[in-house]
Residue frames as a rotation matrix with the C-alpha (Angstrom) as fourth column:
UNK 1
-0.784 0.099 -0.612 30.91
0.591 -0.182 -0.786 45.66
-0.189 -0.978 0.085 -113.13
UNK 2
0.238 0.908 0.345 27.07
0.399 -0.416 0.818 47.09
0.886 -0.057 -0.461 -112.84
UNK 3
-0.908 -0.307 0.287 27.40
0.006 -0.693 -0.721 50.31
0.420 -0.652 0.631 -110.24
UNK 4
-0.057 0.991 -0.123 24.19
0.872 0.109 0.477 50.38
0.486 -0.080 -0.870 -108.05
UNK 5
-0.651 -0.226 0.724 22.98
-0.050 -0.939 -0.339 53.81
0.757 -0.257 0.600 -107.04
UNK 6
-0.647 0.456 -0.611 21.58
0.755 0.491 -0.434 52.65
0.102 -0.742 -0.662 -103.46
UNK 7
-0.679 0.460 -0.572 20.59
-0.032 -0.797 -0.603 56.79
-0.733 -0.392 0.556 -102.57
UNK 8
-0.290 0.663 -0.690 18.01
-0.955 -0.241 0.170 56.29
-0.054 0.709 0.704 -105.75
UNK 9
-0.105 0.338 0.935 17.13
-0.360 0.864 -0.352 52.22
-0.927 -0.374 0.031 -104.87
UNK 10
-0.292 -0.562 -0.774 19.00
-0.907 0.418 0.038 51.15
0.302 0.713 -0.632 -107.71
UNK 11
-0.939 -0.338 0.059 18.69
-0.340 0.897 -0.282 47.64
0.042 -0.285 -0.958 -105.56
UNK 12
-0.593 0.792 0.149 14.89
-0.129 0.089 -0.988 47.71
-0.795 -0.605 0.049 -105.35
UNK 13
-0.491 0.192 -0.850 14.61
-0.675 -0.700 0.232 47.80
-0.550 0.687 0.474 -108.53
UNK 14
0.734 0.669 0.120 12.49
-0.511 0.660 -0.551 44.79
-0.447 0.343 0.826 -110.75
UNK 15
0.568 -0.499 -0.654 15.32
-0.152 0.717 -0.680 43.56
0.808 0.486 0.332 -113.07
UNK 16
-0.444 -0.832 0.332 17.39
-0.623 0.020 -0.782 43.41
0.644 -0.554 -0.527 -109.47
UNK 17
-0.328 0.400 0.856 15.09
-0.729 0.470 -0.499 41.89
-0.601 -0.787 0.137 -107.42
UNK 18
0.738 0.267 -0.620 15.04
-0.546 0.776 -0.315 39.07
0.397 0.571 0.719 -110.13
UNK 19
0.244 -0.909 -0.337 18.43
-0.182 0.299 -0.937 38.55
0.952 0.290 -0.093 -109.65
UNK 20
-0.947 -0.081 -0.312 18.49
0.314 -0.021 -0.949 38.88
0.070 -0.997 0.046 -105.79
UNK 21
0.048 0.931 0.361 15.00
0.481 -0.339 0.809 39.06
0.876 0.135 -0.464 -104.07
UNK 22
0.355 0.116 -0.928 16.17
0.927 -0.171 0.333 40.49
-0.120 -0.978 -0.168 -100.94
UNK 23
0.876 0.262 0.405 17.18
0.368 -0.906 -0.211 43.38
0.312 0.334 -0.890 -102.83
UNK 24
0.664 -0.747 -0.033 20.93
-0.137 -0.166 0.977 43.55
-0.735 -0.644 -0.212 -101.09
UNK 25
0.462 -0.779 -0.424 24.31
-0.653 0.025 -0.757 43.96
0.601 0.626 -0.497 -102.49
UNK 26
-0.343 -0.732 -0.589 26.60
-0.780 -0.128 0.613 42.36
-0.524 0.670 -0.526 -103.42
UNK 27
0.578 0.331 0.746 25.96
-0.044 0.925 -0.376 39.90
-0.815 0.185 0.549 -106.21
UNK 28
-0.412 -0.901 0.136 28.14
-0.393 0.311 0.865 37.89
-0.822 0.303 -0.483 -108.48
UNK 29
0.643 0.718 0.267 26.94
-0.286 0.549 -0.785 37.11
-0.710 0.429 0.559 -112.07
UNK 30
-0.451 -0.809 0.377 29.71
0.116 0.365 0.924 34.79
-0.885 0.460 -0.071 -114.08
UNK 31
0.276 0.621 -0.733 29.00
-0.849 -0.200 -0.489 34.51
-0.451 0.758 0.472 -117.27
UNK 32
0.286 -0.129 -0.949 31.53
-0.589 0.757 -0.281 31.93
0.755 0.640 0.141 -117.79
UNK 33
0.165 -0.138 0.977 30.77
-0.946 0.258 0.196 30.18
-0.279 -0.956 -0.087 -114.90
UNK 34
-0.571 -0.433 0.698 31.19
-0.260 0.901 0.347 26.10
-0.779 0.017 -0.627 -114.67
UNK 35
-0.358 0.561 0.746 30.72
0.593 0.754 -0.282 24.33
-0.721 0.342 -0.603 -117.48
UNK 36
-0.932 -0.021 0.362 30.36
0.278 -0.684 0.674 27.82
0.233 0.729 0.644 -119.82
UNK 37
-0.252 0.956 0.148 27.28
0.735 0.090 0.672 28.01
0.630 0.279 -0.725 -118.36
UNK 38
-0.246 0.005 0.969 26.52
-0.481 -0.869 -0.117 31.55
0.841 -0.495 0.216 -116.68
UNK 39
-0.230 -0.045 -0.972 26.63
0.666 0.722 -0.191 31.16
0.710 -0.691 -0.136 -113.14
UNK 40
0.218 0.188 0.958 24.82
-0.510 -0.815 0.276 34.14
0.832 -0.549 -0.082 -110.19
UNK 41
-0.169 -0.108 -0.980 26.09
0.899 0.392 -0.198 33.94
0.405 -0.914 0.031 -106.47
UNK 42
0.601 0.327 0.729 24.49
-0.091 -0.878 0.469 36.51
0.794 -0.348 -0.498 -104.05
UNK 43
0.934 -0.204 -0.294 26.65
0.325 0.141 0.935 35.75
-0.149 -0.969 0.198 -100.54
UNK 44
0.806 -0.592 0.027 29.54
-0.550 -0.764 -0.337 37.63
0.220 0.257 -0.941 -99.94
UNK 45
0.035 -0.509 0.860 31.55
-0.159 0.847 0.508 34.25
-0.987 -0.154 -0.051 -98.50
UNK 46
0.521 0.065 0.851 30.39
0.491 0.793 -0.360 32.27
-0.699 0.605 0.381 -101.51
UNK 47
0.961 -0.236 -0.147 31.42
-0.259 -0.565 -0.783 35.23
0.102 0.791 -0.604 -104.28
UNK 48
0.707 -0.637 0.306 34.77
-0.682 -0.500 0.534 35.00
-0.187 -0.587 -0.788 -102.41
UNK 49
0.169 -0.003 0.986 35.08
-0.190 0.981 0.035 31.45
-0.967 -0.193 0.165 -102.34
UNK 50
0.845 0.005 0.535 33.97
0.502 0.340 -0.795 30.71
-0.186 0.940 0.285 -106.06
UNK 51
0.929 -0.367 -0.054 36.62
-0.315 -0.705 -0.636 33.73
0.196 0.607 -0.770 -107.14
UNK 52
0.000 -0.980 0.197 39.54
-0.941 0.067 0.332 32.51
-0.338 -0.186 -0.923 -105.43
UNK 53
0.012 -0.357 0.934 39.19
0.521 0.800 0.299 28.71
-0.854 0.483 0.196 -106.64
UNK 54
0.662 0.111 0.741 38.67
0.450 0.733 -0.511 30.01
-0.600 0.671 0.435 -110.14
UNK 55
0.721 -0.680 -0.132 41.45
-0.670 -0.637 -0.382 32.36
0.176 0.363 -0.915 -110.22
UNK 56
0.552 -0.515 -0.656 43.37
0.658 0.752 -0.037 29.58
0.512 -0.411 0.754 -108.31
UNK 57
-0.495 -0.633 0.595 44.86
0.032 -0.698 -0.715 32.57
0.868 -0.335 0.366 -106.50
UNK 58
-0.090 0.455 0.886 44.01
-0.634 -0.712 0.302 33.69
0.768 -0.535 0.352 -102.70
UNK 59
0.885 0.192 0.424 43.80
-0.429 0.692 0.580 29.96
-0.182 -0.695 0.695 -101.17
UNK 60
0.158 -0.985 0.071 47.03
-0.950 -0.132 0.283 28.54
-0.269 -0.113 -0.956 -100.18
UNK 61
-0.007 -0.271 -0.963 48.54
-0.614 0.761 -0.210 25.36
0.790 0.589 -0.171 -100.91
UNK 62
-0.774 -0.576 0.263 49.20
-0.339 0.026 -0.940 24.59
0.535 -0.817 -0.216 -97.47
UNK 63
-0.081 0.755 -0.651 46.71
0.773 0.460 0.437 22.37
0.629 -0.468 -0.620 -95.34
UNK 64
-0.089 0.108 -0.990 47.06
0.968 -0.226 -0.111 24.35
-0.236 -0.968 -0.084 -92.16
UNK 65
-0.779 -0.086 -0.621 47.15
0.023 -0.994 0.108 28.00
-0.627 0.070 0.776 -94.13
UNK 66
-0.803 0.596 0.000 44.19
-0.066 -0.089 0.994 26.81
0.592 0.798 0.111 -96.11
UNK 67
0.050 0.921 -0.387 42.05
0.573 0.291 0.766 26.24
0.818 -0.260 -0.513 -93.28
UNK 68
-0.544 0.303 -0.782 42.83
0.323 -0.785 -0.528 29.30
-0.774 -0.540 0.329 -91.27
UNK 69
-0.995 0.101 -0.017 41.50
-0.065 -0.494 0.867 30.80
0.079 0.863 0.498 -95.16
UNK 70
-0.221 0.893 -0.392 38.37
0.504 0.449 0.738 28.61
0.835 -0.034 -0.549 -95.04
UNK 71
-0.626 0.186 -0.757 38.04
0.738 -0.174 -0.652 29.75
-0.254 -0.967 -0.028 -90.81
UNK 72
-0.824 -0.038 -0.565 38.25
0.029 -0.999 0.025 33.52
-0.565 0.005 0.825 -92.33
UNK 73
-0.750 0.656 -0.081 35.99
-0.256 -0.175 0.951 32.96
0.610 0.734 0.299 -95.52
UNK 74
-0.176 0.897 -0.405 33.17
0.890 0.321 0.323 31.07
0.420 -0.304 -0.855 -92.62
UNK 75
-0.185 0.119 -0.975 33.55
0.522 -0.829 -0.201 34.50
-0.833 -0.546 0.091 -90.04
UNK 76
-0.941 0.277 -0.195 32.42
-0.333 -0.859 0.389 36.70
-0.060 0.431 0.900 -93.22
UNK 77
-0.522 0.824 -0.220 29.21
0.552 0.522 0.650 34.51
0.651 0.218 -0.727 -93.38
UNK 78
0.032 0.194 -0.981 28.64
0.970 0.231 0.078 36.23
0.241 -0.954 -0.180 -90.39
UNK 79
-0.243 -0.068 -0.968 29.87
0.521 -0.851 -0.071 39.44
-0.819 -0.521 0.242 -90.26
UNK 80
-0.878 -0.190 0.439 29.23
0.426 0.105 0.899 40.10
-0.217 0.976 -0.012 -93.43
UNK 81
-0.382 0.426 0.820 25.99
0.678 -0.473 0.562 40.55
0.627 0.771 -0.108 -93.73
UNK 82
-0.492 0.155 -0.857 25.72
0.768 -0.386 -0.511 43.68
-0.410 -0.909 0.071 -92.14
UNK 83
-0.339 0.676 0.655 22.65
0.272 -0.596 0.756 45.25
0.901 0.434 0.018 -94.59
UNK 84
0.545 0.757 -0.359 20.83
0.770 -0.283 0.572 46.24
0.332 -0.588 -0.737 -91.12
UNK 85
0.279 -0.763 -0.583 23.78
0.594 -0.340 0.729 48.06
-0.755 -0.550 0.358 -90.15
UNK 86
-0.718 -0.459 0.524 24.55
0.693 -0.394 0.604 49.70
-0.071 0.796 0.601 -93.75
UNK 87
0.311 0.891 0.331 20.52
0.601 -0.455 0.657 50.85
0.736 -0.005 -0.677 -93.52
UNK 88
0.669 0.113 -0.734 20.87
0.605 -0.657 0.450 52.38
-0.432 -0.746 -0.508 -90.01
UNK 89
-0.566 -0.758 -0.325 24.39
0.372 -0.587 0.719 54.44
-0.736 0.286 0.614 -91.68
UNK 90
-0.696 0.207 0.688 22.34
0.716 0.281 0.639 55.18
-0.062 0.937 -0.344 -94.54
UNK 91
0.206 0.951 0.229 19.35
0.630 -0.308 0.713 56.50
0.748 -0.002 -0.663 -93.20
UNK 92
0.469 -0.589 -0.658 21.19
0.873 0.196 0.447 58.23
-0.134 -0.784 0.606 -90.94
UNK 93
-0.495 -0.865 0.088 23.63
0.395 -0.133 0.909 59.99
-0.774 0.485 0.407 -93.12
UNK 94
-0.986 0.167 0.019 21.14
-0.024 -0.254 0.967 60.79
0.167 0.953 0.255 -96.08
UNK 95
-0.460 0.865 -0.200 17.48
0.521 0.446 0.728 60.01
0.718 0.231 -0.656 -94.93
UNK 96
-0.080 0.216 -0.973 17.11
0.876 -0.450 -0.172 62.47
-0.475 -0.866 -0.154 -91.44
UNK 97
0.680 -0.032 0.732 15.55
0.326 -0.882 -0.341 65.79
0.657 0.470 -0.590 -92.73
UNK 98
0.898 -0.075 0.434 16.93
-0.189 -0.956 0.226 67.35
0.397 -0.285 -0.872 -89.46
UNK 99
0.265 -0.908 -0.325 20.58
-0.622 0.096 -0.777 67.22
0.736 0.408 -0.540 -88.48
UNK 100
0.891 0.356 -0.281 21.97
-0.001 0.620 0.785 64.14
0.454 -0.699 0.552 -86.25
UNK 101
0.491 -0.853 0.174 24.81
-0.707 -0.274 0.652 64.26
-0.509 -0.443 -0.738 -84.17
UNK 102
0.076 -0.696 -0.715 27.90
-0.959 0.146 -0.244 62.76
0.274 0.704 -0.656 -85.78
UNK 103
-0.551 -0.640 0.536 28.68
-0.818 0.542 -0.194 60.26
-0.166 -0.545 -0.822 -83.28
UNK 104
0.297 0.537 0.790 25.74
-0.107 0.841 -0.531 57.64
-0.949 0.073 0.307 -84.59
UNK 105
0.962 -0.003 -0.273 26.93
-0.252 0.376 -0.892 58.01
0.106 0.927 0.361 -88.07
UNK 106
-0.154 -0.963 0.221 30.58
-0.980 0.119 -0.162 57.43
0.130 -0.242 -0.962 -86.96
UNK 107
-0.088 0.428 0.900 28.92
-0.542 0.737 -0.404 54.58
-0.835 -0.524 0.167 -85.00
């Protein structure tokens, strides 16, 4: 595990924006991905996805309880990425010299 320190744009950085150019978290880099051959996934679905087939753990056996799984893993595709939302909390929270009411950073 590689900690990014977002308040110091840890993510903005050159060797990160190789790895992801949109600069955003989360990313997945396997080393022993398929085939021994390192393997990077940037989407929080896909990470999910790839981790539970190759643990074989997390997806059921069950047709009908595997595709409510699959349903859930498509609705993070979606809600997931919520970097515009993490910015506004961010900047917010740590970027306003002067003080902001609570209720938007709650928000």
């Amino acid at each position: 595990m590689h900690v990014l320190n977002l308040a110091q744009g840890d993510q903005k950085k050159p060797d990160y924006r190789k790895i992801k150019p949109p600069a955003r978290i989360p990313t997945l880099i396997d080393p022993d991905g398929p085939g021994g051959k390192p393997l990077t996934l940037i989407q929080p679905w896909a990470i999910l996805y790839y981790l539970a087939k190759k643990t074989g753990r997390l997806i059921p056996s069950d047709p009908p309880a595997r595709a409510r799984t699959h349903q859930w893993l498509g609705e993070t595709a979606s809600a997931s990425d919520m970097a515009p939302t993490a910015q506004n909390i961010f900047f917010l929270g740590n970027r306003i010299p002067e003080r902001v009411p609570e209720s938007p950073i709650k928000f």
